[in-house]
N, C-alpha and C positions, 0 to 999 in steps of 0.2 A: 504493500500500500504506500508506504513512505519515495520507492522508487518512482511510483505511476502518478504521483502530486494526487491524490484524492482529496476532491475540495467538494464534496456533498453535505448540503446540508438540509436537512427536514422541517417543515413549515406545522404547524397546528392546523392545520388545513386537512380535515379528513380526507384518503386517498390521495395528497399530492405532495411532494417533496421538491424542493428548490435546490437547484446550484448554481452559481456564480461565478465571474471571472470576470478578474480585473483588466480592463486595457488604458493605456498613458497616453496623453496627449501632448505635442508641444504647437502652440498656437501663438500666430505669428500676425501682424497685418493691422490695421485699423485699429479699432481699441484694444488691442492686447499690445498696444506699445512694442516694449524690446522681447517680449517673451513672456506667455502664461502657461503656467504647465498644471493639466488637469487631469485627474482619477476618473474614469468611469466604471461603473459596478453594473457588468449585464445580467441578466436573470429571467430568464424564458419561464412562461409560465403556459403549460399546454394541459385545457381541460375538454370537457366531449364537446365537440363540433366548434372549437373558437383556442385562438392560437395568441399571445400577448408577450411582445418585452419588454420590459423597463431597464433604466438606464439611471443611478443614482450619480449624478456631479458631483462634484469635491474641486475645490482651489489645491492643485500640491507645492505651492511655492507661495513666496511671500507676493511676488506679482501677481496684480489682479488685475482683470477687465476696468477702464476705465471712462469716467465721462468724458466726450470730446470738448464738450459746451456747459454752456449755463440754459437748464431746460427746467419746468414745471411737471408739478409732481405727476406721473402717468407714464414718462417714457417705457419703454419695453425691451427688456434682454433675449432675445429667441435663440435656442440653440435646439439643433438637428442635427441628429443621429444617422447613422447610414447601417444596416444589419442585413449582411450576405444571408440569402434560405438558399437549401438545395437539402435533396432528396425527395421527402414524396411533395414536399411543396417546396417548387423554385420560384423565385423570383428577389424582392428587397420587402422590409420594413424600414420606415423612418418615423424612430422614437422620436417628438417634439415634446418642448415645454419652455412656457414663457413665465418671465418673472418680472411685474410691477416694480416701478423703483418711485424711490420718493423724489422731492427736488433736487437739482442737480447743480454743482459747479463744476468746472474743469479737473479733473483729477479724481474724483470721486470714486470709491468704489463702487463697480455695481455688484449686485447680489443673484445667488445664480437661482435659476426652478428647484424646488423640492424634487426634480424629476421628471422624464422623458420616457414616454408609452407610446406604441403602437401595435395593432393587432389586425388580422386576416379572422374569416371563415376557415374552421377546416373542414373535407368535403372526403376526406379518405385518410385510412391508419399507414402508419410506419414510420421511416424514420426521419426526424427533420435537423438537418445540421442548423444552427445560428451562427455567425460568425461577425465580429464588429469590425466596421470598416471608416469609413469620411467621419467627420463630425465639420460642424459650421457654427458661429457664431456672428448672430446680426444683432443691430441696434437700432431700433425707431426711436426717434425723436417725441416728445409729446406737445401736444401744439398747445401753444399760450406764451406768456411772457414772462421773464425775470427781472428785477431790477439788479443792477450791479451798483454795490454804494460805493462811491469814492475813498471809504474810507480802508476800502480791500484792495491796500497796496500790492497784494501778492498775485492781483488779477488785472489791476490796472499799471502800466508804466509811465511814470511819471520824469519829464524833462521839465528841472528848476527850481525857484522855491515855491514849494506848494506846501501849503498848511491845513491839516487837519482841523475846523472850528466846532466845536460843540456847543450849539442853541437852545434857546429858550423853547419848551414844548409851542408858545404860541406866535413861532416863525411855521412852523410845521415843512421844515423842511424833514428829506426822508432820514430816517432814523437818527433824527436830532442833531445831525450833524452836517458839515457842507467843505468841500474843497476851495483855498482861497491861493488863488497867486497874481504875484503884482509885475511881476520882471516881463517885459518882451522875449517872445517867441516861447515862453514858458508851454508846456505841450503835456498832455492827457492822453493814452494811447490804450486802447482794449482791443484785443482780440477774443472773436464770438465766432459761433456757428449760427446759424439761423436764416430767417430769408427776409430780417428787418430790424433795424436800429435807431433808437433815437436817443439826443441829447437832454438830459435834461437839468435846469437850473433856476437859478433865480433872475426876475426881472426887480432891476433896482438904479436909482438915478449915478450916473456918472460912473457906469461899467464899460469898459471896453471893446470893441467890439472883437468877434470872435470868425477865426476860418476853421473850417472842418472839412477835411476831407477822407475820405472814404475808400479804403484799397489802396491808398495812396493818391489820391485825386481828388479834386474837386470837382464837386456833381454839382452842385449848385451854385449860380453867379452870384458873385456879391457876399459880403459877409454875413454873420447873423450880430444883431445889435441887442444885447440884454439889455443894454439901456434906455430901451422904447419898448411902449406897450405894441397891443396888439395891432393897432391901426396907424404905428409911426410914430406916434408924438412921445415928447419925451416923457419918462417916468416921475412920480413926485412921490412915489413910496415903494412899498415894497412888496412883491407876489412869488410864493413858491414853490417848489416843484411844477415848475413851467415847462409845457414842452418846445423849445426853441427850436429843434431843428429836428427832422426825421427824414430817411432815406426812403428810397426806394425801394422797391419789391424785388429782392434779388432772390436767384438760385440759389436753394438749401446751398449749404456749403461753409468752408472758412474764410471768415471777413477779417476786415482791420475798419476801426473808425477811431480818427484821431483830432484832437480840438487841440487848437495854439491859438494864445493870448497872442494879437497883433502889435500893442502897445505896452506901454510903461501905465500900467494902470491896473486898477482892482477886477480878476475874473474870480466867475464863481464855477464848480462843477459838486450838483449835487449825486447825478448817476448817468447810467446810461441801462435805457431800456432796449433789452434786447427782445423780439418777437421770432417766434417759430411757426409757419402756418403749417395748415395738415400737409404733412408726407405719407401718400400712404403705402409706398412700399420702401422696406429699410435700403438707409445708401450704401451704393456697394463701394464706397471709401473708406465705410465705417466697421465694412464685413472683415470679420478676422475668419485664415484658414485653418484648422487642426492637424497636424499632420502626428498619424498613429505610430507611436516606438515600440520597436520590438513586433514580436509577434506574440500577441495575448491566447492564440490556440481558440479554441469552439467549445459547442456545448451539444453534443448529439441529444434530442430526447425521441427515445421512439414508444412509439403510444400503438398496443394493442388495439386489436377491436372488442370487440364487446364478447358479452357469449353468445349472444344470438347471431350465426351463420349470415355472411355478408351475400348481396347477391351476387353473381358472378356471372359477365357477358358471357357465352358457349361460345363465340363469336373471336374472345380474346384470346390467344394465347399464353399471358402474362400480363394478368388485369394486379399485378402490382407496380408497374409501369406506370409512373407521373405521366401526362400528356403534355406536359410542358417541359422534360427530361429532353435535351438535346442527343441524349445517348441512351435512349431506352432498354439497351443490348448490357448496358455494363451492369450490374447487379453488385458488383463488389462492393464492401463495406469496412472500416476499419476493426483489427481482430482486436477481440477484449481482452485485457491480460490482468485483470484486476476484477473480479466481482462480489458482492457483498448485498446483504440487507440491512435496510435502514427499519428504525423502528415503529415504520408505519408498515413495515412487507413489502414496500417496493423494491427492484431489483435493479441497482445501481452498476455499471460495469464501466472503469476508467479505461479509459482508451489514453495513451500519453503519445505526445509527437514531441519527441526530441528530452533532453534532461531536464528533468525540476526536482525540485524537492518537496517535503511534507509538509504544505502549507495549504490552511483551510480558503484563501484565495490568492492561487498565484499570480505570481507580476511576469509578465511575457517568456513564459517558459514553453510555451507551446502547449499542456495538454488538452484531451477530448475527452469532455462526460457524457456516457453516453445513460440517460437513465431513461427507466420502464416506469409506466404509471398502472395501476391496475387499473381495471375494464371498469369502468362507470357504470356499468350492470350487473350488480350483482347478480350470483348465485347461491341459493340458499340448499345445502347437502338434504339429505332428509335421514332420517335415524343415523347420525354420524355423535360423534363423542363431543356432547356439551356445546350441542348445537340448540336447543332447545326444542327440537321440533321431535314428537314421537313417530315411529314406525309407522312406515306405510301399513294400512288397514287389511290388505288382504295377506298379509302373513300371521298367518292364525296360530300360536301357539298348542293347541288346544293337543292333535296332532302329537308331538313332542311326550308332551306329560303321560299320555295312553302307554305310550312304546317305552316309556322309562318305567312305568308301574311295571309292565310287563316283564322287563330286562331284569327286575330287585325279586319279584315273585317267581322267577324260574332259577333262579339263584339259591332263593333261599329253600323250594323244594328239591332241588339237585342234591343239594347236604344233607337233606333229612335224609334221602335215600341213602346215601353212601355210607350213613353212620347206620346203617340199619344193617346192611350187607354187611360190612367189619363185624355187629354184633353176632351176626348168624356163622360167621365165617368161624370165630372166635368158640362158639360154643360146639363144634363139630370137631375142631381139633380135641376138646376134652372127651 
C-alpha cells in the first residue's frame, strides 16, 4: 500500500466513498502579478445516473491575486477548471466558481470560491478516468464608482508642496480633509482602471487656475478655474466637493489623470472620482493563465450496474463500447496492484503510475485510484445469517422431524434386540 500512494478516503455518505488528489498550479499574467501558486483538491463524486467534480482552491504562497483598480463592492473573481473524462464517458468537465469581493483598491487581495463543481448525466456503467488539466482565472470589474481621497499618498503621486488640511465637519469637504499646494507646476497624478474620471474640489475666491490632463494630454481646451462659480463669475465664498472637471467615456482599461497648479497661488484637490461602467465580459488583460506542475496522476472510478440485468443490443457486438471512444477496439485498462476495502464495503484498487509515497493526498506523483461503488440497488438475500428476513415459505420442515423420529426409534429397537440374543446366547452355553 505504502508503495502504490493509497490516498482513499471514505465519506459518511451511505454507499459512497471519496478520493482525492492534489494538483499545483503556477499562475502567471494579469492579476497574478509576478506569480501565484495555487493547490487544487479534485474529488469525483459518481452516484446512479449523475457524475460530479469538485475542485477545493487554496492560495500556496504568500502571492495572491490582486486588484488592478479602485472598484465598488460587487466585482467578481471566476476561476475555471478544465477535467480530462475518458472511458465509458469521454469528453471534459469544467469545475467553475465565483467569489464576490468587497470594495477594492489597487493591490488588494482578492478572495478565492469556496469551490468549483461541475457534473454530466450518466447514461451507462464502467469505468470513468478524471484527470485535471487548464485552470483560468478572470476578473470582472463591478460597475459604480470610488472616491480616491487625496489624503492616500500611496495611491496618489504627488509633485511639490502639497499639504494635507484637516477641516471643520461644516466645510464638508470628503472625509474632512482637502489637499493644499501653493508652488507653480505643483502636480497631483493617479493612476485608475475604469472607463471614467473626475476631479474633484473646492470652488473658492482667489484659487488658481488648474490644467488637467488625461493619459498624458489635454482633452479639454482651456483650463478649469476653481475660482468661478458655475456660470463664470467670480467666487465670494466657499462650495465643496465640487465636480470641476470630468473626462470622457473611455475604454475599460489603465488610465492616468493628472492636475498641475498653473501659478504661484493657493490649489485645492479634494479626490478624484473614479467610475466603472458595466463590462460584461471579464478583460482579457486582466485574465491570468495556470499552468499545471508536475503531473498530479487521475482518479479511475468504475461504477457497476445495478443487479437488475442491463438490456443489451443483439445487434452489438461489445455494447460496453462508449460511442464516443475514438478507439472502441482497445478495451485495455490499467492493472491493479493494490486492492483493499474501505469501511463502507466498497472495493478500492490503486493503480500507481510512476513512484510516490504513502501519503493520504499526493502532490504530483502520478498515481490512479481506481474505486468501485456498490450497485445503488440493493439486494436483499432471503434466509441468509442475520439478514433478518425468514425462510422462504415453501421449505416445510415438517418433512425433516418425521424421518429423525424414525432414525432414534429404529435405533433404539435395534438394541433391544441385540441384548436379547446375547441373553439367549449366554444361557445355552450353560
Amino acid at each position: 500500500m505504502a508503495a502504490s500512494a493509497a490516498f482513499v478516503a471514505t465519506s459518511s455518505v451511505p454507499g459512497q466513498a471519496e478520493s482525492s488528489l492534489v494538483a499545483n498550479y503556477h499562475c502567471t499574467g494579469g492579476i497574478a502579478g509576478t506569480g501565484v501558486d495555487l493547490e487544487a483538491r479534485m474529488t469525483p463524486q459518481v452516484e446512479a445516473g449523475q457524475m460530479d467534480v469538485r475542485w477545493d482552491i487554496s492560495y500556496e504562497s504568500v502571492q495572491k491575486f490582486g486588484s488592478p483598480g479602485f472598484f465598488p463592492e460587487g466585482s467578481s473573481l471566476h476561476l475555471e477548471g478544465l477535467v480530462d473524462i475518458s472511458g465509458a464517458w469521454n469528453g471534459q468537465l469544467r469545475p467553475r466558481g465565483d467569489k464576490s469581493q468587497a470594495e477594492l483598491v489597487p493591490g488588494d487581495y482578492l478572495e478565492l470560491p469556496e469551490g468549483l463543481s461541475d457534473g454530466a448525466r450518466l447514461t451507462r456503467t464502467g469505468t470513468i478516468r478524471f484527470k485535471p488539466a487548464a485552470l483560468t482565472i478572470k476578473f470582472t470589474p463591478a460597475e459604480g464608482e470610488v472616491m480616491v481621497n487625496n489624503s492616500e499618498t500611496s495611491k496618489i503621486n504627488y509633485g511639490g508642496n502639497w499639504n494635507t488640511i484637516y477641516t471643520a465637519p461644516t466645510y464638508d469637504d470628503y472625509l474632512s480633509d482637502v489637499g493644499k499646494a501653493t508652488d507653480v507646476n505643483a502636480s497631483a497624478t493617479l493612476e485608475f482602471i475604469g472607463t471614467k474620471v473626475a476631479y474633484i474640489s473646492r470652488r473658492e475666491q482667489d484659487l488658481t487656475p488648474i490644467k488637467v490632463l488625461l493619459d498624458g494630454e489635454e482633452v479639454t481646451s482651456g483650463l478649469v478655474y476653481p475660482g468661478q462659480d458655475g456660470s463664470g463669475g467670480d467666487m465670494t465664498g466657499t462650495e465643496t466637493q465640487q465636480e470641476l472637471w470630468e473626462s470622457p467615456q473611455l475604454t475599460y482599461g489603465p488610465h492616468t489623470v493628472q492636475i498641475m497648479n498653473t501659478a504661484n497661488g493657493t490649489a485645492y484637490l479634494d479626490a478624484f472620482r473614479v467610475l466603472t461602467g458595466d463590462v460584461p465580459e471579464p478583460p482579457e488583460h486582466e485574465k491570468a493563465i495556470c499552468a499545471l506542475q508536475g503531473n498530479p496522476g487521475a482518479i479511475d472510478v468504475t461504477v457497476p450496474g445495478t443487479t437488475q440485468s442491463p438490456t443489451v443490443d443483439p445487434t452489438d457486438d461489445d455494447p460496453t463500447d462508449d460511442p464516443n471512444d475514438p478507439d472502441p477496439d482497445d478495451d485495455s485498462s490499467p492493472t491493479a496492484t493494490t486492492t483493499t476495502t474501505d469501511s463502507l464495503g466498497n472495493i478500492v484498487v490503486v493503480v500507481p503510475q510512476g513512484s510516490s509515497s504513502s501519503s493520504s493526498t499526493p502532490k504530483s506523483t502520478g498515481p490512479t485510484a481506481t474505486k468501485y461503488y456498490r450497485a445503488q440497488v440493493a439486494k436483499t438475500p432471503s434466509g441468509g445469517v442475520e439478514t433478518g428476513v425468514a425462510p422462504d415459505d415453501d421449505r416445510h420442515p415438517y418433512g425433516l422431524m418425521v424421518g429423525g423420529m424414525a432414525v432414534v426409534m429404529g435405533s433404539a429397537g435395534s438394541g433391544l434386540v441385540l441384548r436379547r440374543r446375547r441373553a439367549a446366547h449366554a444361557g445355552g452355553v450353560h
